[in-house]
N, C-alpha and C positions, 0 to 999 in steps of 0.2 A: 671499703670495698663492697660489704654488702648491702649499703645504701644503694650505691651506684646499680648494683644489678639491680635490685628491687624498683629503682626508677626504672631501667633499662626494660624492665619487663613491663610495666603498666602501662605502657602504651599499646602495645602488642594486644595486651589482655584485654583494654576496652575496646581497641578497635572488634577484633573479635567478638565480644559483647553485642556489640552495636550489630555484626552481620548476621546474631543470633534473635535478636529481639527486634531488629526492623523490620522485617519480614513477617511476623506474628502481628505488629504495630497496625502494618500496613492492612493487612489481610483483615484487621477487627470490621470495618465497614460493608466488608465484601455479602454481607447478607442482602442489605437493603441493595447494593450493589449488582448484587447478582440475579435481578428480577431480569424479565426477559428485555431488551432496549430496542430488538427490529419485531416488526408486524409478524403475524403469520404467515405463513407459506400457501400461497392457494396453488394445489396441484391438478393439474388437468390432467386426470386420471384416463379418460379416451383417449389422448393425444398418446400417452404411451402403449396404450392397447395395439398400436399401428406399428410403434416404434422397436418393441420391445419381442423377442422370439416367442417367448410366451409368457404367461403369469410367475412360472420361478424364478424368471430372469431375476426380477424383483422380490419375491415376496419368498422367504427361507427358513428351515429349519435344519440346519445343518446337524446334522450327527454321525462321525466317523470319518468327517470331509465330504460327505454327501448331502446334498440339499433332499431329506426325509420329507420334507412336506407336500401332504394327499391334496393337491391342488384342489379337490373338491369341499374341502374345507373355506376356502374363500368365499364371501359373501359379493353379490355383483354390486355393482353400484348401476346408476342410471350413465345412459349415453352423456349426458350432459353437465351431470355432478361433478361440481368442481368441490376435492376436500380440503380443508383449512388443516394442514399437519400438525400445526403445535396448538391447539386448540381441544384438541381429542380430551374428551375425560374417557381415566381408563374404565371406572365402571358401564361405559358404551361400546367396550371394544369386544373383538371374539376374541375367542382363546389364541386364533394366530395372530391379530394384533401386532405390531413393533410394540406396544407400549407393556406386550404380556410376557417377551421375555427381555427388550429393552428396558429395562426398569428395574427398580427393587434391587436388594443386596446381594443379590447371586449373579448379577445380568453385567457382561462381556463391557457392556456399553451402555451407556443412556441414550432416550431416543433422540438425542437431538445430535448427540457423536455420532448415531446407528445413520439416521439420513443425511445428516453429512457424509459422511463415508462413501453409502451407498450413492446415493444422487451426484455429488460430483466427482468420485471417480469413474462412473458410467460415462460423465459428460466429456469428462475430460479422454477418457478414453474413444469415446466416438467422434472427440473433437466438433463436436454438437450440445448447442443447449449452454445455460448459466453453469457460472462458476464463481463468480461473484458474489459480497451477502447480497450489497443492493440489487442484484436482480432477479433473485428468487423473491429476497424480504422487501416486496416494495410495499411505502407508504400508501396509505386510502387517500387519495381528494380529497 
């Protein structure tokens, strides 16, 4: 009788096994894995100067459920400047930056969760604009 159960149970028990170490298995490659596989994002930063009510639309520092951030803290860019989002190194960024509180061990979200988020749920909201990877992340020629 206690064969029987001791069979009875080691199926159970490797199955189990198995949904406890395949996953760990799976996941060992994920470094090299996990480089980035679409282009960068070139953002026509004047195209939303027109679109957008104003610069907090976008760019935040929320504290207490209020977007705190002294708008005069943003750096202008040119009319023309189109920026490459996942490109940024952060010792290029100001202090308000995505990458200065998206980032590092304390931060809500990484900046690639942060403009996702941000970006297409704006788009999708105004029912305007990508939502797509391929059409934000398009390939160079």
């Amino acid at each position: 009788m206690d064969k029987m159960r001791t069979r009875s149970c080691v199926l159970p028990l490797f199955m189990l096994a198995i949904l406890i170490v395949l996953p760990v298995l799976l996941s060992a490659g994920t470094a090299e894995a996990g480089a980035k596989q679409r282009p960068s994002v070139s953002f026509p930063h004047e195209m939303h100067f027109d679109l957008a009510e104003d610069c907090l639309s976008c760019h935040h520092d929320y504290q207490d459920g209020e977007n705190a951030l002294d708008e005069d803290l943003l750096s202008e860019t040119e009319p023309e400047e189109v920026m490459t989002l996942n490109s940024m190194h952060r010792e290029d960024l100001s202090a308000v930056a995505c990458a200065s509180c998206h980032g590092g061990e304390k931060a809500k979200s990484d900046p690639m969760d942060a403009f996702h988020g941000q970006c297409i749920s704006c788009h999708e909201a105004e029912k305007s604009g990508p939502v797509m990877c391929g059409e934000c992340h398009v390939k160079a020629d």
